[in-house]
BADREN-400066 format. One record per residue (C-alpha): residue in one letter; x, y, z. Coordinates in steps of 0.1 Angstrom, whole numbers, plus 5000, padded with zeros to 4 digits. Layout:
# BADREN-400066
['A'; [X; Y; Z]]
...
END
This chain:
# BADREN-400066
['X'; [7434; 5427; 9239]]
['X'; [7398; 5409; 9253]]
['X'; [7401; 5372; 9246]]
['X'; [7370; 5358; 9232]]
['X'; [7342; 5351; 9255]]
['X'; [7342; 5310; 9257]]
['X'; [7319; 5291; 9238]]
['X'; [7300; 5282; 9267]]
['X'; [7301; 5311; 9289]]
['X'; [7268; 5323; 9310]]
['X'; [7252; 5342; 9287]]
['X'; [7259; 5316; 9258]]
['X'; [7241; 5289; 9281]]
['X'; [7208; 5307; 9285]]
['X'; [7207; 5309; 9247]]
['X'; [7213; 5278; 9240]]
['X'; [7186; 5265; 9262]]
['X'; [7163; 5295; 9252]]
['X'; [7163; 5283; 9215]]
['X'; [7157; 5244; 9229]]
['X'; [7128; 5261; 9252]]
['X'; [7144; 5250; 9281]]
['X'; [7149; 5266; 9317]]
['X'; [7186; 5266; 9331]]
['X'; [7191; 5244; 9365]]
['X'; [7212; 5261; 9389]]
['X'; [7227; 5243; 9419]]
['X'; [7248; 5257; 9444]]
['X'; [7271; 5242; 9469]]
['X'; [7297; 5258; 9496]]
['X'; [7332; 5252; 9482]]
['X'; [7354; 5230; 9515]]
['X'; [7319; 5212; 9528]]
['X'; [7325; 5186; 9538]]
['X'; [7362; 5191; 9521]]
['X'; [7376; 5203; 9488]]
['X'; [7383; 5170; 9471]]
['X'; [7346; 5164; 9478]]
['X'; [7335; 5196; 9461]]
['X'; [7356; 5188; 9432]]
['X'; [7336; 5158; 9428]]
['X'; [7302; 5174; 9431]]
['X'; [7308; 5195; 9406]]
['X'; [7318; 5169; 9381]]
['X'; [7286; 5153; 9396]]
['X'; [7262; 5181; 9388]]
['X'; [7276; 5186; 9359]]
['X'; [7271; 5154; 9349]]
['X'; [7233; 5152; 9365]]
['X'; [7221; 5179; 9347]]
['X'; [7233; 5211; 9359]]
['X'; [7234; 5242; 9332]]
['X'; [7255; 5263; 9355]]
['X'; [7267; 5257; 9390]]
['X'; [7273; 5282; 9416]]
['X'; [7301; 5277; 9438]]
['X'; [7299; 5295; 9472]]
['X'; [7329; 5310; 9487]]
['X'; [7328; 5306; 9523]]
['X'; [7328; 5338; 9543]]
['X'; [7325; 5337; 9585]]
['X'; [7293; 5366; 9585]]
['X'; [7268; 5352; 9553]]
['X'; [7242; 5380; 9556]]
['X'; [7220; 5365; 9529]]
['X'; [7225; 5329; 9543]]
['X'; [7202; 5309; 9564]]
['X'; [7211; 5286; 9589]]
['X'; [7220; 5256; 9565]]
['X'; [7248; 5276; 9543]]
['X'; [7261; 5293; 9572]]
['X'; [7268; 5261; 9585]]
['X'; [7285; 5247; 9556]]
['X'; [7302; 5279; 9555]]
['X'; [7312; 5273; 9594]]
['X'; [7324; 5239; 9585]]
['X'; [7343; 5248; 9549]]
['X'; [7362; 5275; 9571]]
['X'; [7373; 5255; 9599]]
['X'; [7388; 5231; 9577]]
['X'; [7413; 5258; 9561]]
['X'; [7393; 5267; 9528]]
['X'; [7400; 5299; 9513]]
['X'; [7400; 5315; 9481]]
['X'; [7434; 5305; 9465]]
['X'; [7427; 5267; 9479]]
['X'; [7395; 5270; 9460]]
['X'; [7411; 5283; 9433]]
['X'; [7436; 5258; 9427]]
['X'; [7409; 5225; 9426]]
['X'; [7389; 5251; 9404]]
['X'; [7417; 5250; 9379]]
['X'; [7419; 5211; 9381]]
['X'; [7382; 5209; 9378]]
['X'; [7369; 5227; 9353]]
['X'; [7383; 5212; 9324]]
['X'; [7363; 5184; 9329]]
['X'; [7331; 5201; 9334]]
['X'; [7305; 5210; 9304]]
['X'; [7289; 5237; 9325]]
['X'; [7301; 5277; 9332]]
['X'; [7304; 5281; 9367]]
['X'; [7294; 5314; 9392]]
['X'; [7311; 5323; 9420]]
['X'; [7292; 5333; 9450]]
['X'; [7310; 5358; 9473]]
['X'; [7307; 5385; 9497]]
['X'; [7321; 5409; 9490]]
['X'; [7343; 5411; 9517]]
['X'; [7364; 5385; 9508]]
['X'; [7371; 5403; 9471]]
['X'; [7380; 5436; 9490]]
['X'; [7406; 5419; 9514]]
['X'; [7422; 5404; 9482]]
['X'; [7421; 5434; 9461]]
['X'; [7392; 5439; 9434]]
['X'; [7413; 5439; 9404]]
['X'; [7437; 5409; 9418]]
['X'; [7404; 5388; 9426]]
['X'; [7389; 5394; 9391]]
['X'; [7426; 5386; 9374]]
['X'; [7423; 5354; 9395]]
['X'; [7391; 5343; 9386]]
['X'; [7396; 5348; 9349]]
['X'; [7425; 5331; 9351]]
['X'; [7407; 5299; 9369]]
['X'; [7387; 5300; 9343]]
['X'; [7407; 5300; 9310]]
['X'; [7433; 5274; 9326]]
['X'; [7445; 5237; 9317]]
['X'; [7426; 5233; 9283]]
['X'; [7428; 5242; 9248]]
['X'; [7390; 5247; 9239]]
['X'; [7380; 5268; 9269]]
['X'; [7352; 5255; 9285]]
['X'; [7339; 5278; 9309]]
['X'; [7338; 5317; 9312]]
['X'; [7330; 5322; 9347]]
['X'; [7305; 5342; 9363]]
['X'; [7304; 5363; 9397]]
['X'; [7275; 5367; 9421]]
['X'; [7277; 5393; 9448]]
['X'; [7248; 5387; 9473]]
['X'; [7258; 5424; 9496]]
['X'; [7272; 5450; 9478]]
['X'; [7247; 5483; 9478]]
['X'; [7241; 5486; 9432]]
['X'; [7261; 5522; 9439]]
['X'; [7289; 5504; 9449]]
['X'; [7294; 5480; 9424]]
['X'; [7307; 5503; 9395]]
['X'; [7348; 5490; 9401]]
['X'; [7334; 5456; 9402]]
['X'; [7318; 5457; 9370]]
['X'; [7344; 5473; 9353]]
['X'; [7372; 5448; 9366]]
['X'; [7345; 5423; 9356]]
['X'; [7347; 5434; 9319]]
['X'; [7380; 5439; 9319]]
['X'; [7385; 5403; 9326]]
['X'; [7357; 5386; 9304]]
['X'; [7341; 5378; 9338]]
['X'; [7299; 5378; 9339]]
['X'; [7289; 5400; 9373]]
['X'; [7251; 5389; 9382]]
['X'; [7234; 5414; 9402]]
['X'; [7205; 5407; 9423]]
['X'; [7172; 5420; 9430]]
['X'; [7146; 5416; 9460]]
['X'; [7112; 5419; 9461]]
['X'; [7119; 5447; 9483]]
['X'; [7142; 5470; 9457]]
['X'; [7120; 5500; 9444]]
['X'; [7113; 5501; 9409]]
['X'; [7139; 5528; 9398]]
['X'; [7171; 5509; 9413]]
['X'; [7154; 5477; 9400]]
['X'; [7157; 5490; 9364]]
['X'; [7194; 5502; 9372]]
['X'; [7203; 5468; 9384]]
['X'; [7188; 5450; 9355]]
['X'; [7206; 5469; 9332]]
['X'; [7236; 5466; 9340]]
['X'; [7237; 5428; 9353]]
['X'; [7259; 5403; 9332]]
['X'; [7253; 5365; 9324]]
['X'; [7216; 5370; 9337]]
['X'; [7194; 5391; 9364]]
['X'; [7193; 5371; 9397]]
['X'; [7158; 5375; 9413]]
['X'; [7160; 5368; 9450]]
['X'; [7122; 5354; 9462]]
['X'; [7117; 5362; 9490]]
['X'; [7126; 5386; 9513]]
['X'; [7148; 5371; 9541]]
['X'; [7174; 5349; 9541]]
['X'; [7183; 5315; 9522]]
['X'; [7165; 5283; 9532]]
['X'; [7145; 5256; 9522]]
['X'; [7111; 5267; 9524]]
['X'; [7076; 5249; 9517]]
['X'; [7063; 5271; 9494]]
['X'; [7071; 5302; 9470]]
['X'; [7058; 5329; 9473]]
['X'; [7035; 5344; 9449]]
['X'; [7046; 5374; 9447]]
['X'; [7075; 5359; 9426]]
['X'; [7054; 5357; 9396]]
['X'; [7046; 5397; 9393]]
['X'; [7083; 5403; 9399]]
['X'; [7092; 5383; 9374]]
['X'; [7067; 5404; 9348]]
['X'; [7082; 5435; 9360]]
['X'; [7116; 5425; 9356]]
['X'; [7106; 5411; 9320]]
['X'; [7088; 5444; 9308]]
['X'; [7124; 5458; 9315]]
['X'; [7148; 5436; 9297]]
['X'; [7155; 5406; 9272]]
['X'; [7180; 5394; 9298]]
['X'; [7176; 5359; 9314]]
['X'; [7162; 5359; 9349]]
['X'; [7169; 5332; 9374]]
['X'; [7149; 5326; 9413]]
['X'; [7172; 5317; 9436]]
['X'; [7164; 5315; 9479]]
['X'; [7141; 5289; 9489]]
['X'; [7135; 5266; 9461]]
['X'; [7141; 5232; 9474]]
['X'; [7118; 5207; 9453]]
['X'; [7109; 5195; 9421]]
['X'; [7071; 5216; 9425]]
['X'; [7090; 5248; 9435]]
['X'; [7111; 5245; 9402]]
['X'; [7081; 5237; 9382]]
['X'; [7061; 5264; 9396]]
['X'; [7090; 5291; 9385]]
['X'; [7092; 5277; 9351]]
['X'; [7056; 5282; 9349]]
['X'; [7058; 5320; 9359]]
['X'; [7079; 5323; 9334]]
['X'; [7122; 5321; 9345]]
['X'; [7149; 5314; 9322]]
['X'; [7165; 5295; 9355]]
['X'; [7158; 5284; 9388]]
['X'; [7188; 5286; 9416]]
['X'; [7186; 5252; 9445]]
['X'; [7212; 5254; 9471]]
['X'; [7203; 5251; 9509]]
['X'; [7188; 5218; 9496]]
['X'; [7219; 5208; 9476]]
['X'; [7240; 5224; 9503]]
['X'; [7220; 5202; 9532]]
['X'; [7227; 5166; 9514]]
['X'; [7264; 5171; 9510]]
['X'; [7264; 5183; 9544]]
['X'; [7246; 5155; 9561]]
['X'; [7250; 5125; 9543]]
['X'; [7271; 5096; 9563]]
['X'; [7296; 5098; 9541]]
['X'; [7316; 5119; 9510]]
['X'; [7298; 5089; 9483]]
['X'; [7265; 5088; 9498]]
['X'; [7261; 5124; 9496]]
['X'; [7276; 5124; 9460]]
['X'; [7247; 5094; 9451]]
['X'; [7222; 5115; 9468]]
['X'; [7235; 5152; 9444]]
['X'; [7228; 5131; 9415]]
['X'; [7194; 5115; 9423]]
['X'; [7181; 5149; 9439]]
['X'; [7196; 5166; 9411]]
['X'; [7177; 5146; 9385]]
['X'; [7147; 5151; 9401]]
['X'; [7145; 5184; 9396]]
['X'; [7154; 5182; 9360]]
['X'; [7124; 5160; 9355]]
END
């Protein structure tokens, strides 16, 4: 039988914070940069700072979607000897003491080598482990799989009470955008630009019509992600209207280059204050 979805899975967070008329805060950071103890604390960190859901990045050698910031965390994650069960294993440590769902990022790739049905199995049970009152369902972004391939996904996903988020460009024609939205889990990710991730100094306007056109199709939370980087940007997208706003080259650039594991911890927190201000 289905377990019950947690009490605080993805979906369950967006209406929570839709009934307080609030927006969800999304950070993501690369699991293994600058090392996996570190991201353990990060996450407590966000958590703790604010975060509504966090997205954890699997690092994966060929990011398509990833500018040059990610890939280098992902560069640096890799050659340290992070990998999914690694992952994994602080996931299952960490998460009971964590009062946000998290979201997987992954290419798909990585799920394929593993085995769809053995990777979903894995993630639920990550998610359900160590703790009586089951904090977090999790959730599963995959940022390069073509919408008519993603059909075994979503049904492993089910089958394992896991949320797959499906994205959508500003490029995807109106027909597969419909399909997508439909059948997306937890909440539709709306990718803002066309390109890759990266800070950038501005969003792009277009953003705001997307976001109506995705709205006239569904109920379902929508969340910008790719190139939001400051506390304007986020207010901006709550403004045109998102349920949640997705930061992570600029998350992903302060863990990366602070001087050491605390300082970068101290600067998450600040940063990630500021943006819920």
């Amino acid at each position: 039988p289905m377990a019950a979805l947690p009490a605080a899975g993805i979906s369950e967070t967006f209406s929570r914070l839709k009934q307080q008329g609030k927006v969800a805060l999304i950070p993501y950071i690369t699991a293994g940069d600058p090392d996996l103890k570190t991201t353990a604390e990060a996450l407590k960190t966000l958590s703790n700072s604010g975060a509504d859901i966090i997205e954890l990045g699997v690092p994966y050698s060929d990011p398509l979607a990833d500018g040059p910031v990610i890939q280098a965390a992902a560069t640096r994650a890799l050659s340290r000897g992070t990998n999914f069960n690694k992952i994994a294993a602080m996931l299952k440590q960490t998460i009971p003491h964590l009062s946000c769902p998290i979201a997987l990022f992954s290419y798909y790739n990585p799920i394929l080598k593993r085995g769809v049905e053995s990777f979903m199995t894995a993630l639920r049970e990550i998610g359900i482990h160590g703790t009586s009152r089951v904090d977090c369902s999790s959730g599963l972004v995959v940022p390069d799989i073509p919408f008519e391939e993603t059909e075994i996904l979503r049904k492993e996903a089910r089958n394992n009470n896991i949320e797959l988020v499906l994205l959508t460009t500003p490029t995807t024609p109106l027909a597969r955008m419909r399909d997508i939205v439909e059948a997306s889990q937890g909440f539709v990710y709306l990718v803002s630009s066309v390109g890759v991730t990266g800070v950038r100094a501005s969003v792009s306007e277009r953003v705001k019509s997307l976001l109506n056109e995705i709205k006239r199709e569904t109920s379902k939370p929508v969340a910008v992600g790719f190139g939001i980087s400051k506390p304007d940007h986020v207010k901006q997208i709550v403004e045109w209207g998102a349920d949640g706003v997705i930061v992570g080259s600029a998350m992903v650039k302060l863990l990366g280059e602070a001087k050491s594991a605390e300082e970068g911890l101290k600067e998450l927190e600040i940063f990630t204050r500021s943006l819920k201000a």
